[in-house]
ROROVO-456737 format. One line per 8 residues: their letters; for each residue x, y, z of N, C-alpha, C. Coordinates in steps of 0.02 Angstrom, whole numbers, padded with zeros to 5 digits. Example, Ala and Ser with C-alpha at 12.3 -4.5 7.8 and 13.67 -1.06 7.14 Angstrom:
% residues 2
as	00660/-00284/00390/00615/-00225/00390/00660/-00165/00390; 00642/-00112/00354/00684/-00053/00357/00645/00002/00394
//
This chain:
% residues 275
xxxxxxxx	04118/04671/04067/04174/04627/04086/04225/04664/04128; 04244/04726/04109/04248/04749/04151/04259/04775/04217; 04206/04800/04231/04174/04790/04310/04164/04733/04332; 04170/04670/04322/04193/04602/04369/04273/04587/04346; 04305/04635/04330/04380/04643/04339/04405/04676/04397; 04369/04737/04394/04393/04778/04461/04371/04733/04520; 04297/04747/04508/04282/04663/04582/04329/04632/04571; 04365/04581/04542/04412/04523/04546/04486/04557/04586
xxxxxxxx	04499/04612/04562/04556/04647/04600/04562/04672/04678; 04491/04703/04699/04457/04728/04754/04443/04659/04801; 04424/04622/04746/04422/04558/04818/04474/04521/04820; 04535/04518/04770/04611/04507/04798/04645/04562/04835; 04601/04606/04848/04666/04632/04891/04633/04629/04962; 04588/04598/04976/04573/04567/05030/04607/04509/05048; 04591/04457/04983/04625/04400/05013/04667/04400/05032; 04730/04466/04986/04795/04458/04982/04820/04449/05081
xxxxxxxx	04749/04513/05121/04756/04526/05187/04764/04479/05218; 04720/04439/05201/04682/04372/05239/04752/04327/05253; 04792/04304/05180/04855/04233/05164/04897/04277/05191; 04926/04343/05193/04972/04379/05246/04962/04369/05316; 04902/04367/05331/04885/04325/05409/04902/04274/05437; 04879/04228/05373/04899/04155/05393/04952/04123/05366; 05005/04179/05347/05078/04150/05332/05078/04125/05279; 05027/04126/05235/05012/04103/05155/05040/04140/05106
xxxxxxxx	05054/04107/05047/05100/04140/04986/05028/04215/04958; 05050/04260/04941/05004/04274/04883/04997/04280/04841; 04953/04289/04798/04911/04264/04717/04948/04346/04714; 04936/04317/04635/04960/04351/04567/04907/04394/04541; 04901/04462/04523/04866/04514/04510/04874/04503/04435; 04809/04488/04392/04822/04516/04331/04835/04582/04303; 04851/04594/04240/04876/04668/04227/04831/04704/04193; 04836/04753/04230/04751/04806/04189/04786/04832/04110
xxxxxxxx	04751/04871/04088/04762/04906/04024/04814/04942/04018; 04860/04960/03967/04912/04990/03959/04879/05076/03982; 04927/05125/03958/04938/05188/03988/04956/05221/03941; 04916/05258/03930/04950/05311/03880/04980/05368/03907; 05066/05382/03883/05105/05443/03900/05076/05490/03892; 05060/05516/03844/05046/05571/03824/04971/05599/03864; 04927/05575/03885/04894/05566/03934/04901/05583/03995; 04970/05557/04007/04992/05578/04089/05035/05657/04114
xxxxxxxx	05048/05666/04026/05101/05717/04032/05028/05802/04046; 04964/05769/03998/04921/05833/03999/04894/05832/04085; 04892/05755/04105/04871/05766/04171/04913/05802/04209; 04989/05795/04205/05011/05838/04240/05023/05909/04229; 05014/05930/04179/05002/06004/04176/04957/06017/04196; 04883/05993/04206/04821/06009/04231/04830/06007/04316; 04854/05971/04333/04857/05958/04394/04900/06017/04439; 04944/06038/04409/04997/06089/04437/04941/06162/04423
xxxxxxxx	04903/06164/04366/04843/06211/04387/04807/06194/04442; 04778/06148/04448/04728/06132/04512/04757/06159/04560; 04825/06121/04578/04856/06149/04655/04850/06200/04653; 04867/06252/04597/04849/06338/04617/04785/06337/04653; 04752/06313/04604/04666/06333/04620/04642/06299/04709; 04686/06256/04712/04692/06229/04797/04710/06280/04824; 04772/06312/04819/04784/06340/04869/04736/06399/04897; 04705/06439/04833/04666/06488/04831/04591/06489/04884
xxxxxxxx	04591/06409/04877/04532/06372/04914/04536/06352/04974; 04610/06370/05000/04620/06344/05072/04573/06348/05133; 04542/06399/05120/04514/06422/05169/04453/06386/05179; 04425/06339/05136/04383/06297/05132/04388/06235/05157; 04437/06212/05161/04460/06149/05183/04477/06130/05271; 04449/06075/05292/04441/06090/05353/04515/06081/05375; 04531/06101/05454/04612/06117/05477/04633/06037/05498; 04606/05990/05501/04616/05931/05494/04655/05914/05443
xxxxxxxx	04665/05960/05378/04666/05912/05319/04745/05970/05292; 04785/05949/05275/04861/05986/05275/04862/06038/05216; 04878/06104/05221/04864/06123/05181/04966/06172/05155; 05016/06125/05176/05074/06162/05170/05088/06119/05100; 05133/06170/05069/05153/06168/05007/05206/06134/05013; 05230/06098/04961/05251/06034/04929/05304/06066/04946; 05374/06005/04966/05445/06032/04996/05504/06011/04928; 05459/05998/04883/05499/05966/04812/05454/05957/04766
xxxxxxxx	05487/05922/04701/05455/05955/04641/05432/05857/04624; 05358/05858/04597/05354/05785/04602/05392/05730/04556; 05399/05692/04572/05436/05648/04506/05381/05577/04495; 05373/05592/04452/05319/05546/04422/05334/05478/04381; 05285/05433/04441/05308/05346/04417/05283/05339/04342; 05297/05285/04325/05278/05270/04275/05204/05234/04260; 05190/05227/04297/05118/05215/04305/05057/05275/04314; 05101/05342/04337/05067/05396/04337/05034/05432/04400
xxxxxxxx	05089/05418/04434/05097/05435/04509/05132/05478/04545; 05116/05495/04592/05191/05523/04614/05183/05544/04690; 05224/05570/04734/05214/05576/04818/05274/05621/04816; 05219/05691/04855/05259/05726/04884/05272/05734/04979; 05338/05750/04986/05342/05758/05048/05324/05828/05078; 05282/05836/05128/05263/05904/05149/05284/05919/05230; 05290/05995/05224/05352/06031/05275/05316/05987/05349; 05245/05993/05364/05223/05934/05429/05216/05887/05416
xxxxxxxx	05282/05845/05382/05265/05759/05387/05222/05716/05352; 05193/05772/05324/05128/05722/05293/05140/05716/05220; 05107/05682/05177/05150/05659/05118/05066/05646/05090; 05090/05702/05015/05037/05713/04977/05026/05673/04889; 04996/05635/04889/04981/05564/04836/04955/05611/04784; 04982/05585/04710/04922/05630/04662/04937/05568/04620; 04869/05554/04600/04887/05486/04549/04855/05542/04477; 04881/05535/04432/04859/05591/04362/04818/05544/04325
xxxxxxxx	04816/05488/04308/04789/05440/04275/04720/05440/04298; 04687/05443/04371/04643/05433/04377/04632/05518/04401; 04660/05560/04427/04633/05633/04416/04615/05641/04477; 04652/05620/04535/04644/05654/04594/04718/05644/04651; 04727/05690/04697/04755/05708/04754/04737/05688/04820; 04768/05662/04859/04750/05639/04956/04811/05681/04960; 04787/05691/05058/04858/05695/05082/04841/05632/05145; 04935/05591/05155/04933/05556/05214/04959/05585/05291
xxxxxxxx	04911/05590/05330/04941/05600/05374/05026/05601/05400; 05057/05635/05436/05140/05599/05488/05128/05533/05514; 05159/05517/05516/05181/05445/05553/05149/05373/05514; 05126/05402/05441/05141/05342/05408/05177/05320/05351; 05202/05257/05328/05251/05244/05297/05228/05234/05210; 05216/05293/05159/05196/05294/05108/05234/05246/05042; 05216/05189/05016/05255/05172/04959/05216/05155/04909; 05226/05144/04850/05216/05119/04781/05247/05066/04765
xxxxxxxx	05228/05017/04716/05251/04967/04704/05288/04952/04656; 05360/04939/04663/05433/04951/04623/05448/05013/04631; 05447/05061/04663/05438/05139/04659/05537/05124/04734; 05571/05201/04708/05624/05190/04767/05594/05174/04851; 05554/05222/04838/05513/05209/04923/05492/05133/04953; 05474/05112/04902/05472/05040/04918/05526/04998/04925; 05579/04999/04898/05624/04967/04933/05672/04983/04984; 05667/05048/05008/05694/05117/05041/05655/05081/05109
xxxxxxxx	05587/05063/05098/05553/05044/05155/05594/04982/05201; 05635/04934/05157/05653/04874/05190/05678/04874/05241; 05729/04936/05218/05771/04955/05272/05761/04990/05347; 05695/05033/05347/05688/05088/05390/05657/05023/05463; 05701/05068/05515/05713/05020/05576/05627/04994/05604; 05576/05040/05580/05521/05018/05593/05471/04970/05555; 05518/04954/05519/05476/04889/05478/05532/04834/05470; 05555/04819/05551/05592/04758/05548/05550/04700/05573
xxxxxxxx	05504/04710/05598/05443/04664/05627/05463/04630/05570; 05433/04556/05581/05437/04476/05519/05384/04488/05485; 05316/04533/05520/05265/04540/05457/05287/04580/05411; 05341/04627/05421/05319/04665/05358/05355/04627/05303; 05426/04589/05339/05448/04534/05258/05396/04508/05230; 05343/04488/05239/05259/04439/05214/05252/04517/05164; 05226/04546/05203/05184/04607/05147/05235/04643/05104; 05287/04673/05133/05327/04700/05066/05356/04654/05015
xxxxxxxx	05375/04585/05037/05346/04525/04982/05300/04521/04949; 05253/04515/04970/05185/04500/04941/05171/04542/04871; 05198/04616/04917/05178/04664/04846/05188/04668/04808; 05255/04636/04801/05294/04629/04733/05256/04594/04680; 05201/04544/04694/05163/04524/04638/05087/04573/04624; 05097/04634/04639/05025/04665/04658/05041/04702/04575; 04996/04736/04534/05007/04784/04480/04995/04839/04501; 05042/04882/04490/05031/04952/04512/04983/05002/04459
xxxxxxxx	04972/04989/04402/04919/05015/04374/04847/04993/04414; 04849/04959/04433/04776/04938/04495/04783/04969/04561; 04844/04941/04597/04850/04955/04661/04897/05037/04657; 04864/05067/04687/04912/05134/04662/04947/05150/04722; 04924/05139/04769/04969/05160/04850/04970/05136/04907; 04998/05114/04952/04968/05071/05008/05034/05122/05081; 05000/05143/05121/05042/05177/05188/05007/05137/05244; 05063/05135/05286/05079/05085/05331/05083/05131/05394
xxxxxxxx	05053/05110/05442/05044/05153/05527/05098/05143/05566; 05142/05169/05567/05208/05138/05577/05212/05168/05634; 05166/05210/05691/05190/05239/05745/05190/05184/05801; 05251/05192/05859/05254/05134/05905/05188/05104/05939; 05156/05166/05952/05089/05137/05971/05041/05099/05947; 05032/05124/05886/04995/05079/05832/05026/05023/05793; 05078/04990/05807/05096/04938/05778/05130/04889/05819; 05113/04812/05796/05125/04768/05826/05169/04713/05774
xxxxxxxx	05178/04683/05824/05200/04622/05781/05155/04561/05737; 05086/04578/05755/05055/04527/05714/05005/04563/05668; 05008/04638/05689/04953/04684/05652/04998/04742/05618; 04963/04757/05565/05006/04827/05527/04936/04855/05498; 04914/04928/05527/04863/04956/05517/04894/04983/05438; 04827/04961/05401/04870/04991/05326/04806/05044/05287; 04824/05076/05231/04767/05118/05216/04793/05085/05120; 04748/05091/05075/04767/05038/05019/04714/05071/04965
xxxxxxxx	04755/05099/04912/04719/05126/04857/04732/05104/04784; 04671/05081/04773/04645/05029/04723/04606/05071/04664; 04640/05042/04607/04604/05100/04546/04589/05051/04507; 04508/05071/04460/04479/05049/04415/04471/05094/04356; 04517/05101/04284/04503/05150/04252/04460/05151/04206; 04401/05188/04185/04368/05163/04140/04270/05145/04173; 04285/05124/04220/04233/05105/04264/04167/05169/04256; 04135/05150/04227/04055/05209/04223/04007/05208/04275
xxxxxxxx	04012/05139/04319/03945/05113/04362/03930/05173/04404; 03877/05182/04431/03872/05237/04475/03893/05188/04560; 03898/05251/04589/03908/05210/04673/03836/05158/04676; 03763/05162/04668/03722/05115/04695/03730/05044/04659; 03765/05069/04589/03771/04994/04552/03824/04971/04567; 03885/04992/04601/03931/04973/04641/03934/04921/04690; 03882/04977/04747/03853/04923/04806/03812/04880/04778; 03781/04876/04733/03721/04813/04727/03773/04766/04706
xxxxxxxx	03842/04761/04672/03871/04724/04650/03928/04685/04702; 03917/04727/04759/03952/04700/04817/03937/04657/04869; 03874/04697/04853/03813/04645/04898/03804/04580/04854; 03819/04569/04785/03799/04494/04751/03858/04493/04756; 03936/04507/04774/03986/04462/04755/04018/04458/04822; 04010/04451/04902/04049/04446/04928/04113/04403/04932; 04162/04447/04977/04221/04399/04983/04218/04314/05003; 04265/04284/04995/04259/04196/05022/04265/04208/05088
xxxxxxxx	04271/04259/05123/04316/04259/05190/04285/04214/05257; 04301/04197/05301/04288/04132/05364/04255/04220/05407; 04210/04198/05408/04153/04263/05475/04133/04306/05453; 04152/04325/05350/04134/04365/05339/04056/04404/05363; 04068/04461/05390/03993/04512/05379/03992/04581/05377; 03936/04601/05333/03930/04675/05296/03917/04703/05379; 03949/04757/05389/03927/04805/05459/03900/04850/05421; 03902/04871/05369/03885/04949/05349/03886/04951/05263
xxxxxxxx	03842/04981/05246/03853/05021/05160/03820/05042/05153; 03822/05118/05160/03807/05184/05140/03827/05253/05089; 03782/05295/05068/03806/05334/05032/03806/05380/05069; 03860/05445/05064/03863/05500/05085/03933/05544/05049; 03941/05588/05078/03996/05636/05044/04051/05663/05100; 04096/05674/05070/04152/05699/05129/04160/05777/05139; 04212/05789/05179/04172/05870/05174/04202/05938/05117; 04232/05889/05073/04246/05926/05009/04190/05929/04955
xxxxxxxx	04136/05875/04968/04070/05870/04932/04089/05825/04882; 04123/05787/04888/04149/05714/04843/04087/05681/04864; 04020/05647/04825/04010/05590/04833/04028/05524/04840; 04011/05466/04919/04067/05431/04935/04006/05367/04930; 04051/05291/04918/03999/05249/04934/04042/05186/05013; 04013/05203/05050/04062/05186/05119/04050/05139/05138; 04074/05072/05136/04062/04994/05162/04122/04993/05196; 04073/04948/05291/04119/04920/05307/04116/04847/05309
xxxxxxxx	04180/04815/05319/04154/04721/05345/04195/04716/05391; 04180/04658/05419/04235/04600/05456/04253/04533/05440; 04279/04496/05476/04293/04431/05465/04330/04412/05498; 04352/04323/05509/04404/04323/05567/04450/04290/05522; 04509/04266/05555/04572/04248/05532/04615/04220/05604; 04664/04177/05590/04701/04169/05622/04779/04187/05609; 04819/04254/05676/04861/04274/05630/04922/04244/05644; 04983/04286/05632/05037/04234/05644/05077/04197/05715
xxxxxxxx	05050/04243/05761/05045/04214/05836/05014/04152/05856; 04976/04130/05790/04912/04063/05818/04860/04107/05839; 04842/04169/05848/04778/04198/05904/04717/04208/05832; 04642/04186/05847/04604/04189/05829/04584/04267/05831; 04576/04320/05776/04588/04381/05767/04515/04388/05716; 04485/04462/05725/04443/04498/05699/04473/04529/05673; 04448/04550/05594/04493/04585/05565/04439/04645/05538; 04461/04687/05518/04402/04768/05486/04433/04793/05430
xxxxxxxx	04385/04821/05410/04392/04837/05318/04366/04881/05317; 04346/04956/05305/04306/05002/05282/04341/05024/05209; 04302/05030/05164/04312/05049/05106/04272/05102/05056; 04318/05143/05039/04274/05219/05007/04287/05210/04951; 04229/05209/04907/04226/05209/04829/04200/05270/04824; 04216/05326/04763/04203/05376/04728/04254/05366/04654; 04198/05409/04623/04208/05411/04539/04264/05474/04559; 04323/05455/04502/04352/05504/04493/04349/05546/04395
xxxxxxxx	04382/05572/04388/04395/05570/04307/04413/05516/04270; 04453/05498/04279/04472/05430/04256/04449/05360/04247; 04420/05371/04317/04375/05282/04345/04353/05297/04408; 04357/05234/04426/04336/05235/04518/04374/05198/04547; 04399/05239/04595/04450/05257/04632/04407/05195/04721; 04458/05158/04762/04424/05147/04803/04470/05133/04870; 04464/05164/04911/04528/05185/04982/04505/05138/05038; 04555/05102/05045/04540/05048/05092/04566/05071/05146
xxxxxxxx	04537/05063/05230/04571/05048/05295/04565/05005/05316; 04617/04937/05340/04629/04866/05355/04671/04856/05421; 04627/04846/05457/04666/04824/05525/04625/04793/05580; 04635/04763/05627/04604/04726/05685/04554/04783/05705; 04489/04724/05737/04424/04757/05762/04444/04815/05830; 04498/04766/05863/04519/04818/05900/04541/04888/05905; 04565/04893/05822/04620/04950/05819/04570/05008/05782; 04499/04994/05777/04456/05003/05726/04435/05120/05742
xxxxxxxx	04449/05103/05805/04410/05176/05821/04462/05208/05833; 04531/05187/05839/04579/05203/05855/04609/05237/05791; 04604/05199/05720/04636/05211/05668/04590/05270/05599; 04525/05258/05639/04455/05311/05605/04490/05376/05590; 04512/05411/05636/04518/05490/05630/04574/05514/05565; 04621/05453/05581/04662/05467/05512/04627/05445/05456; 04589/05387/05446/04577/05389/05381/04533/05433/05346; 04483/05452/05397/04409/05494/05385/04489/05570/05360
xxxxxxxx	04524/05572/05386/04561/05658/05386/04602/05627/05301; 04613/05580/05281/04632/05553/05198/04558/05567/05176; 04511/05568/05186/04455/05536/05114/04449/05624/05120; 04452/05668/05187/04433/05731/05174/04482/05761/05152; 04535/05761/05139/04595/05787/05096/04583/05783/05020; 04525/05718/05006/04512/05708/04919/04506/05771/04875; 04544/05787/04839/04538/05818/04785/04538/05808/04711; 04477/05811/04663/04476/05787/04604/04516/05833/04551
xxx	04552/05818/04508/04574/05858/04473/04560/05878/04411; 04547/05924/04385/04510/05943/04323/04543/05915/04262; 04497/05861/04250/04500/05827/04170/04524/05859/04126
//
């Protein structure tokens, strides 16, 4: 039961994409399982070991992927999160609950849901566009024990007024399936979406040696301009300690090869953290 929970969450946060398009309200996220404190407090002692053991390992990690030390000390949501800011711009995610670390690239706009950053976001002069009132709305009905992070492409080039390239991390805790029983379950449950089609689902690994299970789709939509729009989805599922963990990139067909290098440089930043 379960695992057609996480599906039920994974394919709302598509739709959620889809009714943000078409100027539609969005649906209501049910609420996953409570959280145990005491849980989060061992994760974070474990975790502040790992980073040692990161740093020691630098030299392993490709120069794509940020390897400067944290410019502050983390403060941790209540959901079991937390984001640090790092000395090049880039801003490093550790969710403890599910037992792993990204880093996000500069030039995008990192928040959590009810978290200060999120409403810190309303204000910043680059998310005065009318879409982002729709989505930083929207989120407010999202659960942040599910949805754990969502950063926003906020550089002038990459953003428009009817598109917001977004990157969107979705947690299932508890989840045992392996990646092939994953995809077989994706392949029987697709989204409702208008053009939906599978481009891709494959297994492979990133270059930290994370096993990954990598689907992409499309579909069309009409967005808030009236213009008949292609929209793209690539999505990385891997098991973490916790559950399975699954990193979305969402933005127009157009923006598709354009927005690759950052996300492929997030899935290779993955670091699992010792249970």
């Amino acid at each position: 039961m379960y695992q057609n929970y996480f599906l039920h969450i994974l394919s709302g946060s598509i739709l959620l994409l889809a009714m943000l398009a078409c100027g539609s309200p969005a649906q209501t996220i049910p609420p996953t399982a409570g959280l145990d404190p005491n849980a989060i407090e061992m994760s974070i002692a474990r975790t502040l070991e790992a980073s040692a053991k990161q740093t020691e390992q630098a030299s392993l990690i490709p120069s794509a992927v940020s390897t400067e030390t944290p410019t502050q000390v983390p403060k941790i949501s209540s959901s079991g999160t937390s984001l640090v800011n790092l000395a090049d711009g880039s801003t490093q995610f550790t969710d403890y609950v599910a037992g792993m670390q990204m880093v996000i690239p500069p030039g995008w706009l990192v928040v959590r849901v009810g978290e200060s950053e999120y409403y810190a976001a309303w204000e910043k002069e680059a998310t005065k566009y009318p879409i982002f009132v729709d989505i930083f709305a929207s989120m407010q009905n999202l659960d942040p024990k599910a949805f754990r992070m969502n950063a926003f492409d906020i550089r002038p080039d990459r953003l428009s007024t009817n598109d917001v390239p977004e990157i969107q991390v979705v947690f299932g805790d508890e989840d045992t399936r392996t990646l092939n029983e994953i995809r077989a379950d994706q392949k029987r449950n697709p989204p409702p979406l208008t053009g939906y089609k599978l481009l891709s689902s494959e297994i492979s690994e990133t270059s930290q040696g994370i096993q990954t299970l990598n689907e992409e789709i499309q579909w069309n939509y009409t967005n808030s301009a009236g213009q008949p729009t292609t929209s793209y989805r690539k999505r990385v599922f891997f098991a973490t300690p916790g559950g399975i963990m699954a990193i979305d990139l969402l933005t127009i067909m157009d923006k598709k090869d354009l927005m690759m290098p950052d996300f492929d440089q997030v899935n290779n930043s993955i670091t699992l953290l010792t249970p």
